[in-house]
TORPA-4810 file (N, C-alpha, C, O; in nm, 3 decimals):
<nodes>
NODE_1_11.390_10.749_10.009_11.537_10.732_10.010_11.582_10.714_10.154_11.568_10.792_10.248_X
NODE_2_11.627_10.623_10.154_11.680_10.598_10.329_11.855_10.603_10.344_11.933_10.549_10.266_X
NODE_3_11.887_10.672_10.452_11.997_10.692_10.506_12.060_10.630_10.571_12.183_10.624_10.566_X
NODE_4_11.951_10.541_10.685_11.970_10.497_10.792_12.058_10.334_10.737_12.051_10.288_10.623_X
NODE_5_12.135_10.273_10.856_12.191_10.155_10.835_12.040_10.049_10.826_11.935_10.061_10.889_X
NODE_6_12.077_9.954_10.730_11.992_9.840_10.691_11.953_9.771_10.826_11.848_9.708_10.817_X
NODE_7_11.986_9.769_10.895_11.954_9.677_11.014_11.843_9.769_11.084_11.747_9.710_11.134_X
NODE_8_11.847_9.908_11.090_11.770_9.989_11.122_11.643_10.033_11.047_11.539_10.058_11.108_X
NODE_9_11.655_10.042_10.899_11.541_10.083_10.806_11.503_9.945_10.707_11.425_9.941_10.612_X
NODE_10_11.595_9.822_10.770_11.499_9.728_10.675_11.369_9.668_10.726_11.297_9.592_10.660_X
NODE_11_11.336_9.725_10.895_11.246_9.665_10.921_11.093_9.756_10.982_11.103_9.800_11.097_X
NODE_12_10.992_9.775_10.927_10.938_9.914_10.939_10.767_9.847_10.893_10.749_9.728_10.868_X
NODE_13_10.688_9.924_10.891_10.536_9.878_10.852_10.528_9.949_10.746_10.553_10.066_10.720_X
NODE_14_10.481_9.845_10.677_10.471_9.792_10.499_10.317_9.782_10.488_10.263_9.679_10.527_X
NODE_15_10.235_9.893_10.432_10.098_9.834_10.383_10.036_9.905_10.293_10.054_10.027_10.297_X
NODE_16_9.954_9.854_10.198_9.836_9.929_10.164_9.703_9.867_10.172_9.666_9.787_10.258_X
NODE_17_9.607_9.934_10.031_9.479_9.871_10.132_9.430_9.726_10.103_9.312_9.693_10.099_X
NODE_18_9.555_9.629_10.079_9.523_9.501_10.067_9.542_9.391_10.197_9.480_9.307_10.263_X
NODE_19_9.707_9.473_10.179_9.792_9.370_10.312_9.853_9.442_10.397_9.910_9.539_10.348_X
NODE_20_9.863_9.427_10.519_9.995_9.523_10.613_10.103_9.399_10.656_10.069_9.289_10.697_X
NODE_21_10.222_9.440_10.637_10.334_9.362_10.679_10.352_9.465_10.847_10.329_9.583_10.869_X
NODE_22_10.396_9.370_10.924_10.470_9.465_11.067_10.564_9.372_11.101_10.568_9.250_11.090_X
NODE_23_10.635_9.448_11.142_10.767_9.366_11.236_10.755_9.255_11.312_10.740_9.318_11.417_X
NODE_24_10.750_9.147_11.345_10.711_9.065_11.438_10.727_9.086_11.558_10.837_9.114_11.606_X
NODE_25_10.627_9.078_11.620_10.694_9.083_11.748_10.600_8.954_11.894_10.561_8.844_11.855_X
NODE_26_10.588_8.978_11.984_10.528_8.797_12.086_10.411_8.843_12.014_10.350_8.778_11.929_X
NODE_27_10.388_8.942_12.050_10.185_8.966_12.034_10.161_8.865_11.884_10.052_8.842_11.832_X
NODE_28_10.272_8.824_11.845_10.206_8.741_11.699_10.214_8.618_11.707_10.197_8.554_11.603_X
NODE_29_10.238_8.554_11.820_10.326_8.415_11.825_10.137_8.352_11.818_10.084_8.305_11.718_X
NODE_30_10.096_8.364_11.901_9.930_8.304_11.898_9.862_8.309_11.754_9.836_8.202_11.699_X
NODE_31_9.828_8.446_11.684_9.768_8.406_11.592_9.836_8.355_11.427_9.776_8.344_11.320_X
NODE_32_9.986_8.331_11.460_10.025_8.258_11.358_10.018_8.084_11.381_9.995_7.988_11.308_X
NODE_33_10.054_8.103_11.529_10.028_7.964_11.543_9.917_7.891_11.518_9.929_7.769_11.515_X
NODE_34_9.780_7.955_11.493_9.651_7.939_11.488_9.672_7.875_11.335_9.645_7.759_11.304_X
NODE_35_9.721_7.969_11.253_9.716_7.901_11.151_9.832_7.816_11.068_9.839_7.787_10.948_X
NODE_36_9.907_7.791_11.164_10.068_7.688_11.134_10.077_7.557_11.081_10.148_7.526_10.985_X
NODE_37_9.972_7.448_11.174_9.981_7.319_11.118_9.894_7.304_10.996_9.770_7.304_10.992_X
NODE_38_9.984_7.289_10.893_9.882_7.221_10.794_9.992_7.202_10.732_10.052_7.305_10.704_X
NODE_39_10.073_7.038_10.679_10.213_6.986_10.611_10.233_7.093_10.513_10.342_7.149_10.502_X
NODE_40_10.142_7.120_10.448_10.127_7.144_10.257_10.196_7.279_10.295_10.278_7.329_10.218_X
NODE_41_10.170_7.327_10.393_10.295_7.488_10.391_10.408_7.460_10.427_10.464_7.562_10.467_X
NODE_42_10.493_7.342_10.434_10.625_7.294_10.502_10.669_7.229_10.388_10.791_7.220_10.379_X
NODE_43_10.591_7.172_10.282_10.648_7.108_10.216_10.791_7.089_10.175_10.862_6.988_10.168_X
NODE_44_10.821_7.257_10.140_10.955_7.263_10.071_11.091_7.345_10.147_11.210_7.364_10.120_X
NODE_45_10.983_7.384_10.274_11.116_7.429_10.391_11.203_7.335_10.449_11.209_7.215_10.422_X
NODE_46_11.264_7.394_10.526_11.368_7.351_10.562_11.409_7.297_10.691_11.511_7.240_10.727_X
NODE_47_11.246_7.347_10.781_11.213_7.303_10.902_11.078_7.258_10.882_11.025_7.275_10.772_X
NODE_48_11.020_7.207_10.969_10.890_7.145_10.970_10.802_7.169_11.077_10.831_7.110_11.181_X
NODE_49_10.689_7.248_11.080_10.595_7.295_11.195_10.515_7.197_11.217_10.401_7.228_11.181_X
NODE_50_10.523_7.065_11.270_10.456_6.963_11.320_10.368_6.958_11.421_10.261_6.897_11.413_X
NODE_51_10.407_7.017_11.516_10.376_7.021_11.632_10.403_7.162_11.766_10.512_7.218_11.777_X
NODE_52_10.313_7.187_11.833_10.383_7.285_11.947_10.546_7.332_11.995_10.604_7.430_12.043_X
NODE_53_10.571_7.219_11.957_10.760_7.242_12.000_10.812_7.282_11.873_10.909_7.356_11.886_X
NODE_54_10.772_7.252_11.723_10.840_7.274_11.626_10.785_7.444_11.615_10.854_7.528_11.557_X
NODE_55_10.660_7.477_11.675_10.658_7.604_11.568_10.674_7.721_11.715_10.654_7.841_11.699_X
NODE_56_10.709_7.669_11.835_10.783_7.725_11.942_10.913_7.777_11.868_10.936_7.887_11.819_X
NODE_57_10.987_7.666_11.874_11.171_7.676_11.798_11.100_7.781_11.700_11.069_7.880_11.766_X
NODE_58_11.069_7.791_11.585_11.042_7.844_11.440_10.973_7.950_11.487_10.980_8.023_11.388_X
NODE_59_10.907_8.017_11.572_10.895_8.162_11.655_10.960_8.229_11.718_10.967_8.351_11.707_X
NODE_60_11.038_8.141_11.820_11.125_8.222_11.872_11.286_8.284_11.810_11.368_8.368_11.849_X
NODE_61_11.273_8.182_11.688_11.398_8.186_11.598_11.341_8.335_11.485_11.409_8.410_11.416_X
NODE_62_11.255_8.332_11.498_11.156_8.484_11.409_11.251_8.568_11.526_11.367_8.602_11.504_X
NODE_63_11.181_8.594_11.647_11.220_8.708_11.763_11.323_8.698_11.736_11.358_8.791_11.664_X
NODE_64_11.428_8.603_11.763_11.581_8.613_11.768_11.657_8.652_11.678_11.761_8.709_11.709_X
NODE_65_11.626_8.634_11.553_11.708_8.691_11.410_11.630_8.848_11.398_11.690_8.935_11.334_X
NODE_66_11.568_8.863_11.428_11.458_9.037_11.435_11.483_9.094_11.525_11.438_9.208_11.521_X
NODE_67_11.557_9.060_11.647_11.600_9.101_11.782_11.768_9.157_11.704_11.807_9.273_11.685_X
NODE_68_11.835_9.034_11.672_11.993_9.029_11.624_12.022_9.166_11.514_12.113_9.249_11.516_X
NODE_69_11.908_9.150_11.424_11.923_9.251_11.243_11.952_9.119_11.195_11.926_9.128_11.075_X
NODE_70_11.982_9.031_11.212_12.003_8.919_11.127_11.921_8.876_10.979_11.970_8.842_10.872_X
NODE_71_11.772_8.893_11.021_11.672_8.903_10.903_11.601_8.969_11.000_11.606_8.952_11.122_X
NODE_72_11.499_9.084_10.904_11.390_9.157_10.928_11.258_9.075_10.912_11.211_9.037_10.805_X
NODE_73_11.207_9.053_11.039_11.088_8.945_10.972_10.981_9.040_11.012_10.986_9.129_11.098_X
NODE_74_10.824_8.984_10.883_10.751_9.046_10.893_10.664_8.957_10.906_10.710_8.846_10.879_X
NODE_75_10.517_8.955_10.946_10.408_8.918_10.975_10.270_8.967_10.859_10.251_9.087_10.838_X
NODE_76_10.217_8.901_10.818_10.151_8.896_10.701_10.043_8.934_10.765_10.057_8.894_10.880_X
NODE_77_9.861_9.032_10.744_9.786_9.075_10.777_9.716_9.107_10.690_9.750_9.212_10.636_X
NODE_78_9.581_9.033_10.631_9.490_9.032_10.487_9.436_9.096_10.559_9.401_9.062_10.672_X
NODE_79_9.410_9.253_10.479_9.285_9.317_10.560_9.153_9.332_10.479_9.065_9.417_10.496_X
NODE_80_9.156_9.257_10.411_9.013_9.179_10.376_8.963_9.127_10.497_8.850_9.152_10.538_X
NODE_81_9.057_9.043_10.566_9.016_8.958_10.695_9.004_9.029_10.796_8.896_9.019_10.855_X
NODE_82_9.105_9.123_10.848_9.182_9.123_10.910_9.247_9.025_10.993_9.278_9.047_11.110_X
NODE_83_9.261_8.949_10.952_9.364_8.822_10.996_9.499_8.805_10.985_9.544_8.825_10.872_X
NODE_84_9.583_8.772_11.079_9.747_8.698_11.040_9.704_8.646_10.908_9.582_8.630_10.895_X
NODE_85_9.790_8.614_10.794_9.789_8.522_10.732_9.873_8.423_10.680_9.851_8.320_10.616_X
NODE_86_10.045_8.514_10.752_10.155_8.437_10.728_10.284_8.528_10.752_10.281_8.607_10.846_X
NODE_87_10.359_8.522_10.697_10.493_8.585_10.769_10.599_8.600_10.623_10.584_8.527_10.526_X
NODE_88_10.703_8.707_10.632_10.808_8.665_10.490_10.893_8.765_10.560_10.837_8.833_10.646_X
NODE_89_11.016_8.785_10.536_11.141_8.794_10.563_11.243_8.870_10.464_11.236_8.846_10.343_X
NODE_90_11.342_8.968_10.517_11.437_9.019_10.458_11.511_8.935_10.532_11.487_8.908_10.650_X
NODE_91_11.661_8.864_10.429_11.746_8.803_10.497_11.905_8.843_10.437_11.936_8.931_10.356_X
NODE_92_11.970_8.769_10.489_12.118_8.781_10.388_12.144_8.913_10.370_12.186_8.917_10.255_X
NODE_93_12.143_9.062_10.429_12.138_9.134_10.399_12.267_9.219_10.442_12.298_9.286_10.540_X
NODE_94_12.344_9.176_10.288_12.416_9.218_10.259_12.489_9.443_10.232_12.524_9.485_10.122_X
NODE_95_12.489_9.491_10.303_12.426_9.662_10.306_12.565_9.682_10.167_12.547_9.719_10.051_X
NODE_96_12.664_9.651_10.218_12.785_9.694_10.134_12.801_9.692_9.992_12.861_9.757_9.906_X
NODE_97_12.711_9.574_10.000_12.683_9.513_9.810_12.520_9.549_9.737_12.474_9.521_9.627_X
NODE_98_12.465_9.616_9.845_12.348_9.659_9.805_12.238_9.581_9.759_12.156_9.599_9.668_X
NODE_99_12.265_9.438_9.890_12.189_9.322_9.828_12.109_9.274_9.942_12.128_9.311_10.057_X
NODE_100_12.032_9.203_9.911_11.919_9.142_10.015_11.815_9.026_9.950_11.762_9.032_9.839_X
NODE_101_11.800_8.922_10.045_11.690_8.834_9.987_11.590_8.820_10.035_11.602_8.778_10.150_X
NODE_102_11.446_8.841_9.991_11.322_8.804_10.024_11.321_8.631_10.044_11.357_8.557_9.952_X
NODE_103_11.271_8.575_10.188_11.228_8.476_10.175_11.186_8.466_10.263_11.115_8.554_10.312_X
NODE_104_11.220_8.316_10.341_11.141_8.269_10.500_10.991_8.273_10.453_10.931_8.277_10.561_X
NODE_105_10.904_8.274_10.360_10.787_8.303_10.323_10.658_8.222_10.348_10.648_8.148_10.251_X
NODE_106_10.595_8.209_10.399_10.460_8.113_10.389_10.323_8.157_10.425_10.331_8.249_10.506_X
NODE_107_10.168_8.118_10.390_10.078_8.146_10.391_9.992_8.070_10.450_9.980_7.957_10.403_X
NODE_108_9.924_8.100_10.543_9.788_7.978_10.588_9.768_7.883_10.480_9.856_7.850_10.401_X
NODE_109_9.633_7.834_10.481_9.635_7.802_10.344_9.485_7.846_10.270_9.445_7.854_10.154_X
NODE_110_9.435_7.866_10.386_9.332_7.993_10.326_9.354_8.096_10.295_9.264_8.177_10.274_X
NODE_111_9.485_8.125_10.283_9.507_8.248_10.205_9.597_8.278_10.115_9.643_8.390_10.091_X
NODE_112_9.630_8.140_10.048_9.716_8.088_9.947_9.606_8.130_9.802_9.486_8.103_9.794_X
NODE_113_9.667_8.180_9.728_9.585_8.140_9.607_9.461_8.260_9.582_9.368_8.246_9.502_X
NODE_114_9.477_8.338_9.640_9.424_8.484_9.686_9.481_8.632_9.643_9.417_8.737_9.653_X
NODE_115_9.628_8.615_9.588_9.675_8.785_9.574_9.720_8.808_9.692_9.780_8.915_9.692_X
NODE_116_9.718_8.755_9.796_9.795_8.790_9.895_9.971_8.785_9.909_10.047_8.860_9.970_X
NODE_117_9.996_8.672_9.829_10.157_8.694_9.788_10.195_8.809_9.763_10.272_8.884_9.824_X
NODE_118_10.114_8.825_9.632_10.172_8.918_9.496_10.180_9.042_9.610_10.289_9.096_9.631_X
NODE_119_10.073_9.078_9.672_10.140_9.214_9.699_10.193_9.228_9.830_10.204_9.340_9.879_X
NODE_120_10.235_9.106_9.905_10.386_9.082_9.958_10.448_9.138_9.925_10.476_9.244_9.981_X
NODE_121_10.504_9.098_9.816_10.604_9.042_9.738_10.655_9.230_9.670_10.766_9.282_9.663_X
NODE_122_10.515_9.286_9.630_10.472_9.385_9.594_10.593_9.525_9.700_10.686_9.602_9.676_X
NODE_123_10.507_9.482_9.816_10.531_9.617_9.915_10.688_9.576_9.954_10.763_9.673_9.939_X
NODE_124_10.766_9.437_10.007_10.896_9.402_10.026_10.981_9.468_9.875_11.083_9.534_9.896_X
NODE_125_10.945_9.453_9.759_11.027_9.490_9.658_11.044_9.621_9.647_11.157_9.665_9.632_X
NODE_126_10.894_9.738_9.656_10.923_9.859_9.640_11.000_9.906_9.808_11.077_10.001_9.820_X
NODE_127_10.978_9.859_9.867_11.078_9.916_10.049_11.209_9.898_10.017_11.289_9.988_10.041_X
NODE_128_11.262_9.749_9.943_11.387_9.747_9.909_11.484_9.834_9.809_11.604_9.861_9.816_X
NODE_129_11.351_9.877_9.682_11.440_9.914_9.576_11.451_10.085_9.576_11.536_10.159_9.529_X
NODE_130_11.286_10.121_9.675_11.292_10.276_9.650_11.342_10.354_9.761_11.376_10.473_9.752_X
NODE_131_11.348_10.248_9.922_11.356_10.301_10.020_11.499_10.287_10.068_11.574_10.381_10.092_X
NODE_132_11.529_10.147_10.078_11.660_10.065_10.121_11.764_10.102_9.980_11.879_10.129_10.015_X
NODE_133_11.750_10.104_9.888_11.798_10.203_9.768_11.928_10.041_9.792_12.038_10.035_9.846_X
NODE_134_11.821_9.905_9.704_11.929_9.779_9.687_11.930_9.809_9.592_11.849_9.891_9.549_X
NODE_135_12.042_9.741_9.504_12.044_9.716_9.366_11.992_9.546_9.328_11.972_9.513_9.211_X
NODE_136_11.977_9.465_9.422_12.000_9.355_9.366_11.854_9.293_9.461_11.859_9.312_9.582_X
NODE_137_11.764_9.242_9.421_11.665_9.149_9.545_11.694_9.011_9.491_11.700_8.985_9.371_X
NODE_138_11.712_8.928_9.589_11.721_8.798_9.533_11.598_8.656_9.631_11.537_8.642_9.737_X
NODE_139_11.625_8.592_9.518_11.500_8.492_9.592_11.595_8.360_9.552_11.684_8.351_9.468_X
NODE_140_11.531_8.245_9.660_11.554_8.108_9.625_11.473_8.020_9.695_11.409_8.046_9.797_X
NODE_141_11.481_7.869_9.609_11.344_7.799_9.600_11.404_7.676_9.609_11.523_7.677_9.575_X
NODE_142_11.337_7.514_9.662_11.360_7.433_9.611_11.342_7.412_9.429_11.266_7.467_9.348_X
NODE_143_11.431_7.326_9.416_11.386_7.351_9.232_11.282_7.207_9.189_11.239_7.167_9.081_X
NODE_144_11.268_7.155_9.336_11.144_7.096_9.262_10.993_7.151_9.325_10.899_7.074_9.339_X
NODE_145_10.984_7.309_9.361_10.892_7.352_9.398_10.833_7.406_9.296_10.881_7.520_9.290_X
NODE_146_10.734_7.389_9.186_10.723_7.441_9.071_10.641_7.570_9.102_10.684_7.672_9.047_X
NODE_147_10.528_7.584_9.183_10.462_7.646_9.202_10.524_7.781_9.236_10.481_7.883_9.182_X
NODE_148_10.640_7.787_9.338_10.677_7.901_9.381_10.779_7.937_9.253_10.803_8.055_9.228_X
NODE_149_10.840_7.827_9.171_10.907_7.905_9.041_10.840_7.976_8.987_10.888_8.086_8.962_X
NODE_150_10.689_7.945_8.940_10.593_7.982_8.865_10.589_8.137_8.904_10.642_8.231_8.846_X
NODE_151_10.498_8.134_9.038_10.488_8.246_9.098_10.595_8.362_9.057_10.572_8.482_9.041_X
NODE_152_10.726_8.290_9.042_10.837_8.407_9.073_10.859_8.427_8.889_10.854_8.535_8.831_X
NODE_153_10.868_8.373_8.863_10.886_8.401_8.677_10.774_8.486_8.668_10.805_8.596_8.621_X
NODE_154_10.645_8.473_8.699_10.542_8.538_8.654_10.561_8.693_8.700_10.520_8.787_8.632_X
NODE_155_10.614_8.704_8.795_10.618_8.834_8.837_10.717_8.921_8.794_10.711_9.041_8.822_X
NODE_156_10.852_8.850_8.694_10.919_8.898_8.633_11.057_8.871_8.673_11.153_8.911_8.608_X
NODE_157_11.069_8.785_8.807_11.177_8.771_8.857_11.269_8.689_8.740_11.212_8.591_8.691_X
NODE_158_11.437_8.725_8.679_11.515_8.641_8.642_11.562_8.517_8.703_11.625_8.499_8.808_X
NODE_159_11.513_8.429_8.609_11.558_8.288_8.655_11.736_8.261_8.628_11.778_8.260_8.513_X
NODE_160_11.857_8.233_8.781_11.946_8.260_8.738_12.034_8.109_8.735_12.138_8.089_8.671_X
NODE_161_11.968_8.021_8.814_12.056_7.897_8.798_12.074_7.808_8.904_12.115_7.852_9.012_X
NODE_162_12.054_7.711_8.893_12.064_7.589_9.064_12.203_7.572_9.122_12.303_7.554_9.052_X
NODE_163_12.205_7.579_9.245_12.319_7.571_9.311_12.286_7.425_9.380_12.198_7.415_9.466_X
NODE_164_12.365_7.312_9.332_12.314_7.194_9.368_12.358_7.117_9.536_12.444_7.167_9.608_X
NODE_165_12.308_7.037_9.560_12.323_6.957_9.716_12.315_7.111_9.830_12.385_7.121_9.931_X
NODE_166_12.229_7.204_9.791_12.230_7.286_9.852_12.272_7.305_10.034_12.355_7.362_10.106_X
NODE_167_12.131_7.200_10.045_12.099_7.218_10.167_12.037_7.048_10.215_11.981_6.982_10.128_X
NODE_168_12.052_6.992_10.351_12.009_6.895_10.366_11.838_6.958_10.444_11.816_7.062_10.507_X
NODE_169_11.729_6.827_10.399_11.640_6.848_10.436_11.628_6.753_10.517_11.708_6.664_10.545_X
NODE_170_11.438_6.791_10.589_11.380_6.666_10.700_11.367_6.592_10.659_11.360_6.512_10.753_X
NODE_171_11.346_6.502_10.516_11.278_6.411_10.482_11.454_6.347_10.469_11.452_6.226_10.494_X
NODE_172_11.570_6.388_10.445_11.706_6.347_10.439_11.761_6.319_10.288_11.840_6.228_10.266_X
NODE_173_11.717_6.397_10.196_11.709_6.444_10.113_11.816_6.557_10.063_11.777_6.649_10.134_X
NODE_174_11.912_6.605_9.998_11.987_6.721_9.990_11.894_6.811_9.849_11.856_6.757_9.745_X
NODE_175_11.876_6.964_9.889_11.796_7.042_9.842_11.864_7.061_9.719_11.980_7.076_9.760_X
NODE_176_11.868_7.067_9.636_11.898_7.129_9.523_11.854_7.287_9.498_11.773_7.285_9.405_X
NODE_177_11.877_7.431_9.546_11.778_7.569_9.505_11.826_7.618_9.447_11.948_7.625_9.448_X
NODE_178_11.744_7.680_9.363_11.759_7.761_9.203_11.704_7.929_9.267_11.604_7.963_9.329_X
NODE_179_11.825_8.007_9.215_11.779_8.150_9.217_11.735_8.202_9.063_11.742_8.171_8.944_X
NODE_180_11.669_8.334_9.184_11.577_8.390_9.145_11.645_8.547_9.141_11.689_8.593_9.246_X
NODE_181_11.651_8.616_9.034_11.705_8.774_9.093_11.589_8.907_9.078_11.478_8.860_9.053_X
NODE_182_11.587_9.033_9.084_11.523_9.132_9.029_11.641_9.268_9.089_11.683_9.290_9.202_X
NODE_183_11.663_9.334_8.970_11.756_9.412_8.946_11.685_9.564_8.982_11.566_9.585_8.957_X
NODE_184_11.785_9.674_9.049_11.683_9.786_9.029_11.607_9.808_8.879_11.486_9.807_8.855_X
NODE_185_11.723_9.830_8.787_11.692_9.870_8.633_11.548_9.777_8.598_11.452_9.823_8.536_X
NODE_186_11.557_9.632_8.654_11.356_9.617_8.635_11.301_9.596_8.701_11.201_9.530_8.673_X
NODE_187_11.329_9.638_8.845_11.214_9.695_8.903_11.084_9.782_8.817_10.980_9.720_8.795_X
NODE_188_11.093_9.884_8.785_11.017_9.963_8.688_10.886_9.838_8.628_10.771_9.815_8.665_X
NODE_189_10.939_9.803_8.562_10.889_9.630_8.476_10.793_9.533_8.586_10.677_9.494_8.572_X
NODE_190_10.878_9.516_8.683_10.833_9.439_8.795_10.699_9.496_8.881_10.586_9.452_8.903_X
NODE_191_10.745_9.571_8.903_10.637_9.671_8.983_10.496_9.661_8.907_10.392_9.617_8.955_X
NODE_192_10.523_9.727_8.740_10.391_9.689_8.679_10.354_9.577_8.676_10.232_9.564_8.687_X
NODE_193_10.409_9.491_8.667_10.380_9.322_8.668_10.294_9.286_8.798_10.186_9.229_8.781_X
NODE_194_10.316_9.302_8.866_10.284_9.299_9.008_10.130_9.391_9.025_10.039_9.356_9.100_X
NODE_195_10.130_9.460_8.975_10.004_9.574_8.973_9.942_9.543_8.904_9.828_9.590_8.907_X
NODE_196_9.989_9.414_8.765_9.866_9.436_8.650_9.822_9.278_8.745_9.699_9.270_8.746_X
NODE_197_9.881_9.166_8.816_9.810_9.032_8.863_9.745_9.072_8.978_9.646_9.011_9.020_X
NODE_198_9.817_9.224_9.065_9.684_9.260_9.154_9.569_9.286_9.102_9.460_9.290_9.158_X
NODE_199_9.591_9.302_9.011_9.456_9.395_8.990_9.342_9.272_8.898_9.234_9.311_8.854_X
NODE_200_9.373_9.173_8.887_9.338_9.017_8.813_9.244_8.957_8.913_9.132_8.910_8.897_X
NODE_201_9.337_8.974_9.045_9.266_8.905_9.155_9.193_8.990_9.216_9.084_8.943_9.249_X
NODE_202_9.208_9.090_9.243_9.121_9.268_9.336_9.133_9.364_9.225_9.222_9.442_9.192_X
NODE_203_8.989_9.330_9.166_8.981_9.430_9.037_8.990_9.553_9.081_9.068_9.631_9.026_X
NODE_204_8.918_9.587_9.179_8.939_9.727_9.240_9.072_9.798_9.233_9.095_9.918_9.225_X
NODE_205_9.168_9.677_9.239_9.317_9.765_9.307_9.394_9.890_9.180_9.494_9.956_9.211_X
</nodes>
């Protein structure tokens, strides 16, 4: 149960013995960058890590919104590997309405397709719902990203509806994104959901 203002307790080290989330901070700028260029993780953002200058801007914009409280960003760490493996984000965080959105999200791509999401996704939901005491987590997606819909239905998230010409993209394109919600009341639901596809991919867990 946390007391503290959201800007203060939304950002903290998140792990068990799969993944550790930590706060971002420079010491990470190298080994994310190591694994940054590859298109297929940009596909459906909103910026594009092309090159040295793009994933400069898109790091230091991590420090600067994590510096501000603006979003709590975290840094992804498979300790299977022990490797970076990607980064995801508290944003929009709303304290008054008891709301917040998971996103900013992406994965190498060796470590896509692994269980490494799920219990992301896993440790950000229980910090929000048992610690940060939200009522509301919300997600959003391009809606022609099927894969990350998939992902998010499967885990139990309510599918709630497209908010259209969202956002303009790089390709010059206007986004169309469809939310995603999870309520405290199924959390409960969610949580098992989440524990029974860990445990699919890391029988052990």
């Amino acid at each position: 149960m946390s007391h503290a203002p959201w800007n203060q307790s939304a950002s903290t080290l998140l792990e068990n013995e799969y993944v550790e989330l930590h706060p971002v901070s420079e010491a990470d700028r190298e080994p994310l960058r190591r694994i940054a260029f590859d298109d297929r993780i940009w596909k459906y953002f909103v910026s594009r890590v092309q090159d040295d200058a793009d994933f400069a801007a898109f790091f230091d914009t991590m420090l600067a919104d994590q510096s501000s409280g603006k979003r709590a960003c975290y840094v992804v760490v498979d300790k299977g590997t022990g490797e970076v493996a990607g980064s995801s984000s508290y944003g929009n965080l709303s304290e008054a309405d008891r709301r917040l959105e998971i996103g900013w999200s992406w994965l190498g791509v060796d470590y896509q397709g692994k269980g490494v999401n799920r219990w992301v996704k896993y440790l950000l939901l229980q910090h929000a719902f048992d610690v940060l005491e939200a009522e509301r987590v919300e997600f959003k997606t391009d809606v022609l990203n099927a894969q990350a819909r998939a992902g998010l239905r499967n885990v139990g998230a309510f599918e709630e509806g497209v908010l259209r010409s969202f956002n303009p993209m790089p390709e010059g394109r206007r986004r169309d994104a469809i939310y995603y919600s999870v309520l405290r009341a199924e959390w409960p639901t969610v949580q098992e959901q989440l524990r029974r596809l860990g445990k699919a991919v890391n029988p052990c867990a």
